[in-house]
C-alpha positions in Angstrom: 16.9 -64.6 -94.6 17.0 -61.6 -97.0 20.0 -60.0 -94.8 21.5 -63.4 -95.2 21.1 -63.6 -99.0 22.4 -60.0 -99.3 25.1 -60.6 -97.2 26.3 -63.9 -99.6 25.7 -61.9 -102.7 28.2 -59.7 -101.5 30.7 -62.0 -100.3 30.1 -63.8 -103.8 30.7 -59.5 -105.6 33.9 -59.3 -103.7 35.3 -62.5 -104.8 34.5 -62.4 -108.1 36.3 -59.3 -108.4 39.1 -59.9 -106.6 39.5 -62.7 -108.9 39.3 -60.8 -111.5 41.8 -58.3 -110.6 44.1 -61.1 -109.6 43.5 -62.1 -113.3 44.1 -59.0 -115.1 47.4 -58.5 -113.3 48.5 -61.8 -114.3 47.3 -61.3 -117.8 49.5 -57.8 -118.0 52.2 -59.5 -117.2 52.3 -62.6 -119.3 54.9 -61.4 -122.0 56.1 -64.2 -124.1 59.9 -65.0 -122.7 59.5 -64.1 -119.1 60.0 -66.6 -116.4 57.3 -68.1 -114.7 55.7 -66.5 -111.1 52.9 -65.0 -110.0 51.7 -61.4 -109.7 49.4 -60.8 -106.9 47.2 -57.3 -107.2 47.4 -54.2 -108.8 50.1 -52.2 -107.4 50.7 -53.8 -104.2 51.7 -57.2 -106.3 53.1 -59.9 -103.5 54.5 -57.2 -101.1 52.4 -58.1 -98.1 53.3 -62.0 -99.0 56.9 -60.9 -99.4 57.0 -59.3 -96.1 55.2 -61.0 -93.8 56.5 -64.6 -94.8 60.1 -64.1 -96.1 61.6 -66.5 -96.9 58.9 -69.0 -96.7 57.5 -67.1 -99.7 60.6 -67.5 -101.5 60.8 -71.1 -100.7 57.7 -71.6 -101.7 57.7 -69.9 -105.0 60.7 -71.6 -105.8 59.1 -74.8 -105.4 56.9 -73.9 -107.8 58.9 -72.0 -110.4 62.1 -72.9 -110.2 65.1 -70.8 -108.9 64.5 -67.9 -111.1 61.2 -66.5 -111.3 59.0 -63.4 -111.6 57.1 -61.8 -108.8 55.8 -57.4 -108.1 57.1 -56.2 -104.8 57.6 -53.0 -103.7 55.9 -51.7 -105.9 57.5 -53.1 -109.0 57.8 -56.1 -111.4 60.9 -58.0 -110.3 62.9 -61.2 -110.7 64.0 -63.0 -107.7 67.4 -64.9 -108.5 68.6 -67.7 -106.1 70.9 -69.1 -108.7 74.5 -68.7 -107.0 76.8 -68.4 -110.2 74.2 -66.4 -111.8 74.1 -64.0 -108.6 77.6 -64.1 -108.9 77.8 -62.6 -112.5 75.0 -60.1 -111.7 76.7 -58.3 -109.0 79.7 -58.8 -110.9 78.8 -57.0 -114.2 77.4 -53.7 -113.6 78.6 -52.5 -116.4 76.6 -54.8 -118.8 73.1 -53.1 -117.8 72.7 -54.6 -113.9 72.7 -50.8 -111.8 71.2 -50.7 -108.7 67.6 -51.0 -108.2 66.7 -50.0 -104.9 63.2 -49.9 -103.9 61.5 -46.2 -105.0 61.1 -45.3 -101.4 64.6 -46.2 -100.1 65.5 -43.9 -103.2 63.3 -40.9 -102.4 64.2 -41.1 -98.2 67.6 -41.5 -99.0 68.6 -38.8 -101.7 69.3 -39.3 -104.9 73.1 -38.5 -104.8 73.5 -41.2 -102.2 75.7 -44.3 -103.8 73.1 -46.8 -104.2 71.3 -44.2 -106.4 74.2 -43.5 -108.4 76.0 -45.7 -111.6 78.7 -45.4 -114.0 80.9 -42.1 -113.1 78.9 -40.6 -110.8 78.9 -44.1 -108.3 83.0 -44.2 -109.1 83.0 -40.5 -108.0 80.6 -40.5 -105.1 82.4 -44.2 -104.4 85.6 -42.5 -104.2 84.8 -39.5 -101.6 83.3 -41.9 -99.1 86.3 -44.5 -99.3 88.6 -41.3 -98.9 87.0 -40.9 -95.3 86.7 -44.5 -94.2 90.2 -45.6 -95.4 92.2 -47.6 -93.5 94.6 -44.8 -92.7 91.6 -42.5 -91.5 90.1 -45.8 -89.2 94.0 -45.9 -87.9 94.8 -42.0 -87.1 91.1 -40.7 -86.8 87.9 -43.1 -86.6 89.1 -45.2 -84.3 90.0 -42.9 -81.1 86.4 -41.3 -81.5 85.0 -45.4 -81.2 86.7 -46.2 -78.4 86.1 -43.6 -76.9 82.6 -43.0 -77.7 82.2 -47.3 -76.3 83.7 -46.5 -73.0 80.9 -43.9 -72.1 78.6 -45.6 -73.7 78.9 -49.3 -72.2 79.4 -47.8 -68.6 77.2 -48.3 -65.5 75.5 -51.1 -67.5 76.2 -53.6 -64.1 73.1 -54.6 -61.9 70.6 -54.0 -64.4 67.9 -54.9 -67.2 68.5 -53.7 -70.5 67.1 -53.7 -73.8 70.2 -54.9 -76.2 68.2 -54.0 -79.2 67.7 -50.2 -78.3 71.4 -50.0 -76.7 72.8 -51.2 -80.1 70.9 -49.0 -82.2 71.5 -46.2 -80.1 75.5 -47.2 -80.3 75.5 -47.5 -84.2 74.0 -44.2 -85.2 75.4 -42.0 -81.6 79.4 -43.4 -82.8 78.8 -42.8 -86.4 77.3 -38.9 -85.6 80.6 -39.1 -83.1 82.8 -40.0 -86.9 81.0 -37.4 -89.2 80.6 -34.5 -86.4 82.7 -34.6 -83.5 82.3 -31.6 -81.8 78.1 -31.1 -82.5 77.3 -34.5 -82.1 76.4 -34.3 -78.4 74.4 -31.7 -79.3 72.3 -32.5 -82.3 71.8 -36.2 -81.5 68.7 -36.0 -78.9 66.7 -34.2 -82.0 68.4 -36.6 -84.7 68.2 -40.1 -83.1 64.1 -40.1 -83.7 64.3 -38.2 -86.8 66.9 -40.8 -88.1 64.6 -43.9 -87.2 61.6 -42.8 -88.6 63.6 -42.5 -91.7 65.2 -46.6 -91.8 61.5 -47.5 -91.0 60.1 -45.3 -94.2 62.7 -46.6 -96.4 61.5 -50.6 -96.8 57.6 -49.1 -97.7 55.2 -49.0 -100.3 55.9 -45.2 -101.7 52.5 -44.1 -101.0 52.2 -40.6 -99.8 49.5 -41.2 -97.4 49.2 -39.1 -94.0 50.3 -41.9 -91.2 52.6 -44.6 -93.6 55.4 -45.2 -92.8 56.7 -44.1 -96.3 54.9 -40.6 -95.7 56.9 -39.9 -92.1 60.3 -41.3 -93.7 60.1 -38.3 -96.0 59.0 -36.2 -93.4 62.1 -36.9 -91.4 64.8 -36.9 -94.5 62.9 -33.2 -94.5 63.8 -32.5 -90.8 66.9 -34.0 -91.0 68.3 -32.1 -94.3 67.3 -28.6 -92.0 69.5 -30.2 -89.0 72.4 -31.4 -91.3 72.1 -27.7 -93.5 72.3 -26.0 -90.3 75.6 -27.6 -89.3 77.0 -27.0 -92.6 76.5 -23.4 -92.5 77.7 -23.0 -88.3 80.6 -24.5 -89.4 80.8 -22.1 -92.1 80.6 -19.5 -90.2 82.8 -20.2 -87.4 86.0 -21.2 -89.9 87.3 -23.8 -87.3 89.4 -26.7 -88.1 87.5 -30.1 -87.5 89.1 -33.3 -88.0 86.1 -35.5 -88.3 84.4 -36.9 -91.8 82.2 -33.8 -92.3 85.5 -32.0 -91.9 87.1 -33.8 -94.5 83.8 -33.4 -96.9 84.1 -29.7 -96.5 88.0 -29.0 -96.8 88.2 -28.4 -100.8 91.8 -28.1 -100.1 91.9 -31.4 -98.7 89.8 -33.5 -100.3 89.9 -33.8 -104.1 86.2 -35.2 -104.1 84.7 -31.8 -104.1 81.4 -32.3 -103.5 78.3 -29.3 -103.4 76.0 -29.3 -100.2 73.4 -31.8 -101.5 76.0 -34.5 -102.4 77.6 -33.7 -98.8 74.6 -34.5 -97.0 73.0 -37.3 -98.8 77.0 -38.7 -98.5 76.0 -37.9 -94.5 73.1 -39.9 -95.1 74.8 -43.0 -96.6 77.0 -43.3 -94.1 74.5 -43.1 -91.2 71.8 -45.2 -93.1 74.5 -48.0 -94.0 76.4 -48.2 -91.2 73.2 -47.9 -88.8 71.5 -51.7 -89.5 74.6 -53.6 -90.0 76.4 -52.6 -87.1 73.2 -52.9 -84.6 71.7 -55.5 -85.6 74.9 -57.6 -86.1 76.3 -56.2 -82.5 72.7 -57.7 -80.8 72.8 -60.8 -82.5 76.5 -61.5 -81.0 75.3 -60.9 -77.9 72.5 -63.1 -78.0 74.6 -66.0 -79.8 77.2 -65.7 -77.2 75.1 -66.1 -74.8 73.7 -69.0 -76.1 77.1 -70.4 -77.0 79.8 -70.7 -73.9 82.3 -72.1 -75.5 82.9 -69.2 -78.1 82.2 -66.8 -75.3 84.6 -68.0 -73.5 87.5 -68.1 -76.4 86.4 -64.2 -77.5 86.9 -63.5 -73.9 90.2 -64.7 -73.7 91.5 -62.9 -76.6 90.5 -59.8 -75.3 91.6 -60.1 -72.0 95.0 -60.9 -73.8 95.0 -57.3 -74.8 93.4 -55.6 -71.5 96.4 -57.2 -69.7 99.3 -55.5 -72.2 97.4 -52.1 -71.5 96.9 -50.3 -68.3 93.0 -49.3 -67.9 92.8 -45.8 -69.2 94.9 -47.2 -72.6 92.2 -46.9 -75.7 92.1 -49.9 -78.7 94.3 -49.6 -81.4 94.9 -50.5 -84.6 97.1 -53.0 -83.6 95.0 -54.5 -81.6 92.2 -54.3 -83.7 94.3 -56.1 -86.3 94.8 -59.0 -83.6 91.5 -59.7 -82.6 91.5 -62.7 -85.4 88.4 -64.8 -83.7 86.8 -61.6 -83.0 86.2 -61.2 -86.5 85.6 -64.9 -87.1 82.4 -64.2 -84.4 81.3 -61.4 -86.8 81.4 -63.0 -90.1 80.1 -66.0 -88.5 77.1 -64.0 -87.2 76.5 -62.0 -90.1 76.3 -65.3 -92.0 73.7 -67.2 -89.6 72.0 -64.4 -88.9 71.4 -63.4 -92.3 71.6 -59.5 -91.5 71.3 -59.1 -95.7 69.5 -61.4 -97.1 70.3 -59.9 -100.6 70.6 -56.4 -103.2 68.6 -55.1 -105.8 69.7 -54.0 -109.6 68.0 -52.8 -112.0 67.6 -53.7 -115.9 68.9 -50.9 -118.3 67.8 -52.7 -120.9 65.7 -55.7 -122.1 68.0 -58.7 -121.8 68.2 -62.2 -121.5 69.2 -64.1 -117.8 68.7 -67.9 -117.8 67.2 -68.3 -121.3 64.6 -65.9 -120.3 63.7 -62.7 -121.5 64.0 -59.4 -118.7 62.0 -56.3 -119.7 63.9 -53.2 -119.5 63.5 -51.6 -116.1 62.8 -54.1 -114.0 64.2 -55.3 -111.1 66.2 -58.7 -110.3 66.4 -59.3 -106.4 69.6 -61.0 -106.1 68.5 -63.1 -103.5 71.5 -64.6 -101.1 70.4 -66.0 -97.9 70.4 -69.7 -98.8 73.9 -69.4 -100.2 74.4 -68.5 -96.3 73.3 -72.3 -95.1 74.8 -74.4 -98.4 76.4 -77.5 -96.5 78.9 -77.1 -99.8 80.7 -73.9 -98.8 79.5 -73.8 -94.7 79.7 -77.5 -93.3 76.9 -78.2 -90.6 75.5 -74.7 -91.8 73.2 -74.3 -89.3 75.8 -74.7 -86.1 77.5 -71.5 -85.1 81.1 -72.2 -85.7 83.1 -68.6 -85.7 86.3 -71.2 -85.9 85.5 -72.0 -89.5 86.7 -68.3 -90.2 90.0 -68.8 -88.8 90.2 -70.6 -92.3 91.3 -67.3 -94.2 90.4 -68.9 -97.7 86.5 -68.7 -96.7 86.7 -65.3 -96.6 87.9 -65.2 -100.1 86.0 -67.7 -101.6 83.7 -66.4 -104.6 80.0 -66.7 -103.3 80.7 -64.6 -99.7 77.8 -62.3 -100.4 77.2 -61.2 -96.9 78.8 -57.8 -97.8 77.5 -57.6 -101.0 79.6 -57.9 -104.1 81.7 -57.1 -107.2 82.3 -53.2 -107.0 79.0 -52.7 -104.8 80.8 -54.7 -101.9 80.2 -52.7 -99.0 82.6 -50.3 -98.5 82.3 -49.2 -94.7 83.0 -53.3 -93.9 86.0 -52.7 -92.5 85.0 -49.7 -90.2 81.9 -51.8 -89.0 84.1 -54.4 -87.9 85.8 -52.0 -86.4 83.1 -50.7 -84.4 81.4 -54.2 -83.5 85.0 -55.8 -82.1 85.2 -52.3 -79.6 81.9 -52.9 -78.9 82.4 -56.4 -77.6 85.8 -55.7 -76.3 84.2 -53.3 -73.7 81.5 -55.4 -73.0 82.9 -58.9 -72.8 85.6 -57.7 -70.7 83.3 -55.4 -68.1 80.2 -57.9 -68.0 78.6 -61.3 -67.7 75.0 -61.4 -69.2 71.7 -63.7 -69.1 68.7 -63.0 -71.3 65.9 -62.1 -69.6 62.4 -63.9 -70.9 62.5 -65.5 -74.3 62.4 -62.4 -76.2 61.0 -62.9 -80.0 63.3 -63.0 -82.8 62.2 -61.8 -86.2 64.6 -62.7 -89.2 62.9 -61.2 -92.2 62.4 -58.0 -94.0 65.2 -56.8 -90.6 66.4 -59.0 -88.2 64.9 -57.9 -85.1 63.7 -58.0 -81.7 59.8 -56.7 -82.3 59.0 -56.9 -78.3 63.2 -55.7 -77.6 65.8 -58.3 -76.6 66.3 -57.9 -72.7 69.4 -59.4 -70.8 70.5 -58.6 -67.1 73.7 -57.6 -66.6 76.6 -58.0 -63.8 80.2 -57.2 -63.1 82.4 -60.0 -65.0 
């Protein structure tokens, strides 16, 4: 009995002061003007809520609150914003105190010269040197040859067997985009990079506590491993004086390139360029696949249109950018997955300085999560949202219209979109054309912080 009691009166202990730290956050944050929300703890606010239910939380909360409200995640005070017009004018208006506001972890793994660190001349300049390498002329005369030809090797001898989607497009995304930035080393450096490089993604959507096994603390410890690699490349290259026509080329040729950017700027621009391109492309390529699959019909147009092309060419003839620029439902499938899918589900500014949004009152320095996925399923702009209809795309005007958010937005948009199409319509040109697929199990499908597979997403493949 007196285990019992002790036992209650320290159930009863831990209670009461959970309460009461629940309390005193809420109290710290009640400023007079601020929207309503809740605060959760001390330091970790709602971020395990946020995390593990998504959008459910969201939902929820807005229930509650409204569609503008206050919350703490990832380790700071933020607004969440599902107001469409007033998402629109946020990501529209940079210049009126809205910079970006990336999470402090994705900031330290990341670099702080890397674009989404950046605002006001420095983003326009850093802005500029990466469009200079991912311009359409460069996708034409340069990128492109190294994608198709990196997407024949890598989709071959794929018939008769199981594999895991999810690893094969991650392993795509970041092994083509080392093939863009580093031609000539990329077969070399890429067995030591690849685990490097995913350590990193995984340390970047943390809690930035440096605690021996987080995931934030092994992020940091990859960027480490990863600026030796990419330092050692700069100076072999140095050293050698040879001509390379890839991006890390470009970024080194002062002659060439008026963006003249120092060693750190080069390799956190490396970084970028990995890190953006990596989770867009993957995770849009897998989610194709397994709408596709699920989906005959569209198959079964996207099929013909590239067949169309395989029968102008003879086998050995590589895509171009003519034919990239006629694969029209091709990129009606991407769009259309990218917007069911949800692969962003939305960006993060920053306040510069204590303003008022929605007749409320933001404190300097805090963040507004511009929060876009149910503008992605508003029976408004997407009739029948939830249907997977690439055909609605075919309708040019959609992609114009002014709440299209799955890129981003105002001068944020993403500006690798175009080479990720790119990459994603070789992908499925080589694989829609070589193979017929069935899944394999009914593999798990997470949509929220990532879109993922957590247990892999397995299909067996044959000969088409």
């Amino acid at each position: 009995m007196a285990i019992f009691m002790v036992i209650l009166g320290f159930i009863l202990l831990l209670c009461t002061c959970s309460t009461a730290l629940l309390r005193w956050n809420e109290v710290r944050y009640r400023k007079k003007g601020l929207p309503p929300g809740t605060m959760g703890w001390p330091v970790f606010g709602e971020t395990t809520e946020f995390l593990k239910q998504g959008p459910n939380f969201i939902k929820n909360q807005r229930a509650r609150y409204g569609s503008f409200f206050k919350t703490h995640i990832l380790g700071c005070p933020a607004i969440i914003s599902m107001d469409p017009e007033l998402n629109r004018y946020i990501l529209m208006n940079e210049a009126k105190g809205f910079v970006p506001g990336y999470p402090q972890s994705m900031l330290d793994i990341l670099g702080k010269c890397n674009i989404a660190a950046v605002h006001g001349s420095n983003h326009k300049y850093m802005r500029g040197a990466l469009l200079a390498l991912i311009s359409p002329t460069m996708i034409r005369e340069q990128l492109l040859p190294k994608i198709d030809s990196f997407m024949r090797t890598h989709l071959s001898n794929w018939d008769s067997k199981i594999i895991n989607i999810q690893e094969k497009t991650k392993e795509m995304a970041l092994l083509s985009s080392l093939k863009q930035i580093a031609s000539k080393e990329s077969g070399i450096i890429s067995q030591k990079f690849m685990p490097e490089f995913f350590k990193l993604v995984s340390g970047t959507l943390a809690l930035p506590i440096d605690l021996p096994g987080t995931n934030y603390r092994q992020g940091l410890q990859a960027r480490k491993n990863i600026l030796s690699m990419l330092r050692q490349l700069l100076e072999e290259r140095r050293a050698s004086k040879e001509t390379h026509k890839d991006m890390l080329g470009c970024l080194m040729n002062s002659e060439e390139n008026k963006y003249q950017l120092n060693d750190d700027e080069i390799i956190d621009q490396i970084i970028t360029i990995l890190y953006s391109g990596y989770e867009t492309v993957s995770t849009t390529s897998m989610m194709a696949v397994k709408y596709l699959h699920d989906h005959p019909r569209v198959l079964q147009e996207l099929r013909k249109e590239h067949l169309a092309i395989r029968e102008r060419k003879k086998p050995e003839d590589p895509i171009e950018w003519n034919d990239l620029k006629s694969m029209r439902f091709t990129r009606a499938v991407i769009f259309e997955t990218s917007r069911l899918a949800t692969i962003v589900n939305g960006v993060l500014r920053k306040t510069t300085k204590e303003m008022e949004l929605n007749g409320f009152v933001i404190p300097e320095g805090w963040r507004i999560y511009v929060y876009t996925r149910e503008i992605n399923y508003d029976p408004y702009i997407y009739p029948d949202p939830l249907a997977f209809n690439p055909w609605r795309w075919l309708d040019k005007s959609l992609e114009n219209q002014n709440y299209l958010f799955i890129f981003g937005g105002g001068t944020r948009q993403c500006p690798g979109k175009e080479l990720g199409i790119a990459e994603i319509s070789t992908f499925l040109h080589y694989f829609v054309t070589r193979y017929s697929w069935g899944e394999v199990g009914g593999d798990k499908l997470m949509k929220f912080p990532r879109v993922e597979a957590p247990n892999g997403l397995h299909i067996r493949v044959s000969a088409y």
